[in-house]
GUNUBA-267662 format. One record per residue: y, z, x of N, C-alpha, C in turn. Coordinates in steps of 0.001 Angstrom, whole numbers, plus 500000, padded with zeros to 6 digits. Example, Ala and Ser with C-alpha at 12.3 -4.5 7.8 and 13.67 -1.06 7.14 Angstrom:
2
494310507800513190495500507800512300496700507800513200 497750507080512850498940507140513670500030507870512900 
! end
This chain:
334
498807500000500847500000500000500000501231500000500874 502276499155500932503444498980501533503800499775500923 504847500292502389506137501361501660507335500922502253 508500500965501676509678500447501967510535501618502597 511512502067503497511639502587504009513358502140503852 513628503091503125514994502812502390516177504353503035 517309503787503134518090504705503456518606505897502328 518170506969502519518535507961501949519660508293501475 520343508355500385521598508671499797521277510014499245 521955510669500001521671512479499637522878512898499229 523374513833498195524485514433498019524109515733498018 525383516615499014525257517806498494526034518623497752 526752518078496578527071518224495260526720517052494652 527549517415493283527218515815492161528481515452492336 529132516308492518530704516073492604530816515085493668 530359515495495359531005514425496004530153513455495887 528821513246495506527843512377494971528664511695494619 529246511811493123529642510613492273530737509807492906 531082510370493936532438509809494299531815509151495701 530384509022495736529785507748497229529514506554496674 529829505673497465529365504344497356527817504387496498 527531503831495838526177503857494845525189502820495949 523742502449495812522549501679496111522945500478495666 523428499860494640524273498314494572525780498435494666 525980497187494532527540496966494586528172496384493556 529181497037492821529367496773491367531088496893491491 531598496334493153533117496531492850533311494758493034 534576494337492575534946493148492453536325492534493552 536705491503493767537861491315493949539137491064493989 539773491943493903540974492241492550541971490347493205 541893489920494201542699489369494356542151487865494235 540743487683493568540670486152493582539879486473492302 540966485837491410540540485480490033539714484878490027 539118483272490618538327482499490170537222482911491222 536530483760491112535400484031491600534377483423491175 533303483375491690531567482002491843531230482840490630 530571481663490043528922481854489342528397483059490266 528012482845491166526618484238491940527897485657491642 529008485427491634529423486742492048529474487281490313 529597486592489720529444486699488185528185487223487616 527391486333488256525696487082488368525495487949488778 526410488754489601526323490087490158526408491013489749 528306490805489265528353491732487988527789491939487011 527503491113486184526258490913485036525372492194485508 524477491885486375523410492974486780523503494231487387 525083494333487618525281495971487697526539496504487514 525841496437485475526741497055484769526194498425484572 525010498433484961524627500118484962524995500636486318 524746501955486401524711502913486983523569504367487101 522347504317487859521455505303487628521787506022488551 520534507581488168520927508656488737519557508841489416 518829509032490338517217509828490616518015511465490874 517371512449490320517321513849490782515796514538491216 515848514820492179514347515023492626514322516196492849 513672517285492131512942518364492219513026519307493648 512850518321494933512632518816495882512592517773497276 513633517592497775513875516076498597512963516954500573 512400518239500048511642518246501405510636518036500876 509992517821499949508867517166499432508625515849499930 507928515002500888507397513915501300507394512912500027 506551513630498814506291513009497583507294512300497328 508111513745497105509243513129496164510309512430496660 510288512068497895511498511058499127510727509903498599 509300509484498552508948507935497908509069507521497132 509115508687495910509414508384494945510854507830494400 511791508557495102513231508448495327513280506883496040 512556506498497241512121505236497981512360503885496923 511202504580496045510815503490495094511848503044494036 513034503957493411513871504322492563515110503520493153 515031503568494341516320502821495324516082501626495376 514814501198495373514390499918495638514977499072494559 514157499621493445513888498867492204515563498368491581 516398499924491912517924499404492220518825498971492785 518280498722493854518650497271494787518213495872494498 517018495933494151516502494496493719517113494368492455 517476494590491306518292494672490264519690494406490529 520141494868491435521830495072491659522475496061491015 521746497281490673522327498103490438522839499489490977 524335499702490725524409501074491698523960502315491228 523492503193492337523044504384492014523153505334493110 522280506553492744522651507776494109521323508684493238 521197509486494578519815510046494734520550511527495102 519763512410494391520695513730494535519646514930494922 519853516253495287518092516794495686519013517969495116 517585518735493857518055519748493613517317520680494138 516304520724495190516056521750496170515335522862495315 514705522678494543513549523659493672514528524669493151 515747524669492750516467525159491925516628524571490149 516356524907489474516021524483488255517954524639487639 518506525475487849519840525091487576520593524360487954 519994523801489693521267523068489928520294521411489770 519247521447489266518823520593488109519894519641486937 519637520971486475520397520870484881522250520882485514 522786521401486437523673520881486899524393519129487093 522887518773488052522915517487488057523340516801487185 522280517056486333521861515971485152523277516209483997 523878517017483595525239517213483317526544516427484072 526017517093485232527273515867486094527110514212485989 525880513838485880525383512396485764526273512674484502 525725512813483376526140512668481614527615512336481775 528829512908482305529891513381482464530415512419483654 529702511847484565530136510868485474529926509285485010 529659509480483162529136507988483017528229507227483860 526985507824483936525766507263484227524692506657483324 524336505868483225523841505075482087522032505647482037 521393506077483053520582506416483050519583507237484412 519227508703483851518295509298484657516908509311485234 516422508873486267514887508942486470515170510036487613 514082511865487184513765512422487671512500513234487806 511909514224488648510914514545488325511356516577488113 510907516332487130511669518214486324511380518625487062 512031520346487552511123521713487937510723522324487185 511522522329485685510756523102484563511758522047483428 511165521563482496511085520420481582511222521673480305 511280522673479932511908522931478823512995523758478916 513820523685480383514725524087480944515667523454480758 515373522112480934516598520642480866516543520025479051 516118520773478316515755520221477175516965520073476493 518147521348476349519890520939476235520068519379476835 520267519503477880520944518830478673520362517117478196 518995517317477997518266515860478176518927515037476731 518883516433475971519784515991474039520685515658474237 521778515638475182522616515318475336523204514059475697 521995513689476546522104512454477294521380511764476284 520637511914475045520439510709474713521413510871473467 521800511734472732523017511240472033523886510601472529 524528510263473730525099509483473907524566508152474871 522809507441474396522539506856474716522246506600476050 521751507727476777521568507804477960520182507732478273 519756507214478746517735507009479087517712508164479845 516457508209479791515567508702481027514608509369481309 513885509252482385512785509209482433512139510065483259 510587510479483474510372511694484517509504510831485116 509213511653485876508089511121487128507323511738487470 505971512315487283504669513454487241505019514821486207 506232515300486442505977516413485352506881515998484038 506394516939483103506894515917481527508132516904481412 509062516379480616510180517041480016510381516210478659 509567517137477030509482516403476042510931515702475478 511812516463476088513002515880475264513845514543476543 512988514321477255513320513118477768513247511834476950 513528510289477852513307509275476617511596509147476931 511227509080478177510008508907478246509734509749479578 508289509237479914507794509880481350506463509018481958 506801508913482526505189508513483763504595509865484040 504072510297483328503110510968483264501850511798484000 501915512972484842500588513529485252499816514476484834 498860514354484661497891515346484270497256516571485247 498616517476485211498332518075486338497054519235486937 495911519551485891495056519812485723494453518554486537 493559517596486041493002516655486398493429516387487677 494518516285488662494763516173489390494153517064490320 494573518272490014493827519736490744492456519425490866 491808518623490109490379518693490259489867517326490786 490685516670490992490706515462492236490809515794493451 491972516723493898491896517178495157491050518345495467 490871519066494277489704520301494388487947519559495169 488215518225494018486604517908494254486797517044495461 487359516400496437487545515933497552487411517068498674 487268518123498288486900519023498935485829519868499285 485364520003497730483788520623497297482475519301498223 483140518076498259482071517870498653482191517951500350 483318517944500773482905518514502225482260519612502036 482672520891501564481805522109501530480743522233501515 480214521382500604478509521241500314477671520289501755 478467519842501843478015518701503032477910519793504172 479083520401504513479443520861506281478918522479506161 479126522955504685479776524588505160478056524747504215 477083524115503699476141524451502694476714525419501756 478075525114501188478835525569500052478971527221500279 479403527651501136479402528985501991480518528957503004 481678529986502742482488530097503201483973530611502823 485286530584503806486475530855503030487305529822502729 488110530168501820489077528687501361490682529381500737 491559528740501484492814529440500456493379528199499719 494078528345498818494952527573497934496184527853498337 496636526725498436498263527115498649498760526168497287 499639526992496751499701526256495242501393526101494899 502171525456493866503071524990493775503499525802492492 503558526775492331503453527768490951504901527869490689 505670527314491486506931527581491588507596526352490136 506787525860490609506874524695489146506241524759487934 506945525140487075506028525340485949504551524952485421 504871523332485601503899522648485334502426522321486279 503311522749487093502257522467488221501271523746488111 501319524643487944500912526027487768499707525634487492 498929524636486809497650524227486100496961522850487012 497696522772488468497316522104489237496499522986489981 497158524167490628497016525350491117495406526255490498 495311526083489187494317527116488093493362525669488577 493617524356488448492313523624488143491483523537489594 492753523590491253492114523686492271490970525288492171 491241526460491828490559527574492069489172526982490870 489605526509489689488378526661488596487356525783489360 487699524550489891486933524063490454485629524182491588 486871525056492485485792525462493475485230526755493012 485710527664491798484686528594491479483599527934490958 483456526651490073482468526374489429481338525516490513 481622524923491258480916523789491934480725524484493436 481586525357493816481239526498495345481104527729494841 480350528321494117480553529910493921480475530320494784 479632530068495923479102531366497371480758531071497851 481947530105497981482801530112498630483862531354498073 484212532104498847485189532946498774486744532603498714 487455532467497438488177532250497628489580533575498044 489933533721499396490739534676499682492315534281499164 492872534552498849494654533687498472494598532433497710 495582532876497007496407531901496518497601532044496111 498288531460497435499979531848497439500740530540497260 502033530508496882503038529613496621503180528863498096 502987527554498125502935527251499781503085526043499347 504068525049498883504418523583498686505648523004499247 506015523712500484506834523299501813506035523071502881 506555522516503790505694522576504977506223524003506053 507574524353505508507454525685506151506747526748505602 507064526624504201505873527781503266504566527892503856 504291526288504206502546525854504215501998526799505590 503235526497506471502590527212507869502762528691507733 503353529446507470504073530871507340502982531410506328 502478530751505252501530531280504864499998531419505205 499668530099505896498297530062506656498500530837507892 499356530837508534499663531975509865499111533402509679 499911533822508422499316534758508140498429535041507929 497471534473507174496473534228506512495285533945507632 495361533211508822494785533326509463494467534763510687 495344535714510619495698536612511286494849537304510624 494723537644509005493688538763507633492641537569508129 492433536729507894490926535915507873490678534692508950 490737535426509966490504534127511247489229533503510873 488210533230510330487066532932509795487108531787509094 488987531649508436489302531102506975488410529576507476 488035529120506603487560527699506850488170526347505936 488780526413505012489022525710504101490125526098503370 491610525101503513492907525512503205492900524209501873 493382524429500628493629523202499741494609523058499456 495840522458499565497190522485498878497522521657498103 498078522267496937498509521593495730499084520201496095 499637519886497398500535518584497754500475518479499311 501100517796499550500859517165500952501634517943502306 503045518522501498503998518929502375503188520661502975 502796521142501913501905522441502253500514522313502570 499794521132502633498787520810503923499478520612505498 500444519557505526500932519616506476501306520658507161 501678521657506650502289523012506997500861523964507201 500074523608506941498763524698507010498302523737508402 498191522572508751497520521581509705498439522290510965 499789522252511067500427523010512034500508524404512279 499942525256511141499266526337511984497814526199512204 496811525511511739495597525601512451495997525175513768 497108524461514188497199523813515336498098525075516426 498569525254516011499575526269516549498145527636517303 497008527874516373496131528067516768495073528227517232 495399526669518164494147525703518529492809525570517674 493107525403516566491826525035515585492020524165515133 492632523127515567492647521896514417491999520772514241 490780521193515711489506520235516078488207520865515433 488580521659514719487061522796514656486158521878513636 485067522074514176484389521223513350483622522113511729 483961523093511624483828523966510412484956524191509661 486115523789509852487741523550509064487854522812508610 488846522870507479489107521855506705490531521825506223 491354520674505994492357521008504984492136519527504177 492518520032502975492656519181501193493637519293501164 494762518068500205495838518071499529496132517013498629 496652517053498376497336515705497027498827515129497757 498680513967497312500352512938497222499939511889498315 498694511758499210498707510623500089500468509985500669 501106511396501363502041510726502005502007510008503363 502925509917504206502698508635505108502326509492506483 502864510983506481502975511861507475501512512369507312 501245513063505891499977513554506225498345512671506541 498606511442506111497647510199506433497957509991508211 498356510127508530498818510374510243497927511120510368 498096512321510225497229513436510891495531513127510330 495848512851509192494115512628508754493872511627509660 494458510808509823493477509848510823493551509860512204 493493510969512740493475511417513557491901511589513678 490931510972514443489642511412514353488918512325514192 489327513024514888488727515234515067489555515528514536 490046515937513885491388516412512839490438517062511631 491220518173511578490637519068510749491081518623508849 492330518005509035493005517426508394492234516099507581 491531516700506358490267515581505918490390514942504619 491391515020504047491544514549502797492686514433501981 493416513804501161494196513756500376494051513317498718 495185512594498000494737512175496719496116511320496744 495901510323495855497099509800495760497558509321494206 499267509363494054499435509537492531500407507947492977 500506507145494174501422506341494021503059506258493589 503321507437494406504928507755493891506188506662494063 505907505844495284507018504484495400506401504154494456 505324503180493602505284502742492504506074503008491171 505696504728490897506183504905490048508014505319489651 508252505275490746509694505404491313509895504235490505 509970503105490824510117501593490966510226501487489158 508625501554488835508527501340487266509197502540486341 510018503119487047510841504267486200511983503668485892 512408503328487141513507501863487086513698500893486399 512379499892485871512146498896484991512181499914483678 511580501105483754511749501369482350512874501586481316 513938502056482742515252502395482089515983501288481516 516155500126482399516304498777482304516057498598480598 514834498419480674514266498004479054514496498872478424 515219500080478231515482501248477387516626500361476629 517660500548478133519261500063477598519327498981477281 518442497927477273518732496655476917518405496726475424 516902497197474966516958497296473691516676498369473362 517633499677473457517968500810472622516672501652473228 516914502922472769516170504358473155515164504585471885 513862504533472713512981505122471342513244506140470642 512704506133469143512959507257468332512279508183468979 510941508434469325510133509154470193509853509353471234 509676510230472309509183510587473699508177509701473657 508095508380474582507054507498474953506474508389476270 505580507893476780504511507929478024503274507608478044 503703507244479617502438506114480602502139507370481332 500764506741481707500201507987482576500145507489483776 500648508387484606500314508527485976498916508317486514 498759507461487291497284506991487925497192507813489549 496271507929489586495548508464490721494187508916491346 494047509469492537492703508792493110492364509762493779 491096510263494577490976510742495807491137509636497219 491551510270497998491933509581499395490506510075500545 490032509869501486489264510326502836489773510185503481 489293510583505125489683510549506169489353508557506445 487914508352505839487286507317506188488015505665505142 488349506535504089489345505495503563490789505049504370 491056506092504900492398505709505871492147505085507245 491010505296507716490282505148509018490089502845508790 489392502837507689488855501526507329490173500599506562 491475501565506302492537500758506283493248500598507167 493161500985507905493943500728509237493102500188509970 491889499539510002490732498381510422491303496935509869 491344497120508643491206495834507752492526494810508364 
! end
């Protein structure tokens, strides 16, 4: 899967946000009236203005997703700006107010808590404002790409169980590092533990702490390895808190051990690095395709404003997969 590697437009307000140059170009030239056909075609295509607000811009995930969101508004010609509300759920709903209020025609974000923004989202569509989420739902959005964040947990849960059964004869320790910090995700977190209680019982599961940074990820396996040097098996809800558990097995020369393991979800570009790393303890991921759905959040808004906002919360579901070490190994062959 190509990834496009797009320049980051970060604000740190909405305030001086709204006031940066946007991802297209939608200014004109005041001094030549008879401007071309193409430049006419230009304007035409960016008469909107979108917003991405992302949950959490140290999230790996959610920078592709943002990737994909930039793209889709560049190839369009439309301007926009990418804003990070840093796992703060108010300065969320901040955002998304300042968008409403900065005449933005439409939002694609991914919630921290979706019945938090539920004001704010009424707002934006009374005055005809789209928009859309990206893995977690917020019902009073116009729509969402959709994850099933259960099912997910048990994609990256079971990408794991079967190393266990394979390496450890389903015997051993395992922590969760989980994303509880997000509402929704909370049942990503319950489906990784249900899993390996049901399919590893002999595995012990010691912890399960909030660890969906990559500084969280290390600060918590550090520790964790200090109570259970033994630990054998770290799973994290996402990629950024594997990564962060991979640099303390490393920090403690274990990251060759051939009885370790780390699991995670989001198949980003950093943690597929380390997995394919041959001896790398670092053995698995999952992937939900976030530049994709970035992209088709984009087309969706598009077709919102062109012909009007559903009466109802639509949604597409989010697709996704388990990843290997040996799937990344045989793509980087091909």
């Amino acid at each position: 899967m190509k990834r496009k590697i797009l320049s980051m437009v970060l604000a740190v307000s909405m305030v001086a946000a709204m006031g940066l140059a946007g991802c297209g170009n939608n200014s004109t030239d005041d001094t030549n009236a008879d401007s071309s056909a193409e430049t006419e075609n230009t304007e035409s295509s960016s008469e909107y203005k979108l917003v991405f607000s992302g949950s959490d811009l140290a999230n790996p995930w959610v920078v592709m997703v943002k990737d994909g969101f930039e793209a889709a508004c560049e190839d369009n010609g439309i301007e926009c700006v990418s804003l990070n509300a840093g796992s703060d759920v108010e300065q969320q709903v901040s955002d998304i107010e300042n968008s409403i209020e900065g005449g933005y025609n439409g939002i694609v974000f991914n919630p921290i808590d979706g019945n938090a923004l539920e004001s704010v989202l009424n707002q934006a569509t009374e005055k005809g404002i789209a928009s859309v989420t990206v893995a977690q739902k917020a019902d009073a959005a116009t729509a969402g790409i959709e994850l099933d964040d259960y099912a997910y947990g048990q994609v990256i849960a079971e990408n794991a169980v079967e190393w266990i059964n394979e390496t450890l004869g389903g015997k051993g320790k395992v922590a969760v590092l989980a994303e509880d910090n997000i509402e929704s995700s909370i049942r990503r977190g319950d489906a990784i533990v249900d899993t390996i209680e049901e399919q590893c019982p002999d595995m012990e599961i010691v912890a399960r702490q909030q660890g969906n940074t990559p500084e969280q990820g290390l600060s918590v396996v550090e520790t964790l390895l200090i109570q259970h040097p033994d630990l054998n098996v770290v799973i994290a809800c996402n990629d950024s808190g594997g990564i962060g558990a991979y640099q303390a097995f490393e920090n403690a020369g274990l990251a060759t051990e051939a009885d370790r393991a780390i699991f995670s979800g989001d198949n980003t570009t950093e943690a597929a690095e380390y997995i394919k790393i041959p001896d790398s303890i670092y053995r698995g991921t999952a992937d939900l395709y976030p530049y994709e759905s970035g992209y088709q959040a984009v087309e969706m808004i598009l077709e919102y404003l062109k012909n009007g906002l559903p009466e109802e919360h639509e949604s597409v579901t989010l697709d996704m997969g388990p990843v290997t070490k040996e799937d990344l190994m045989n793509e980087d062959s091909e």
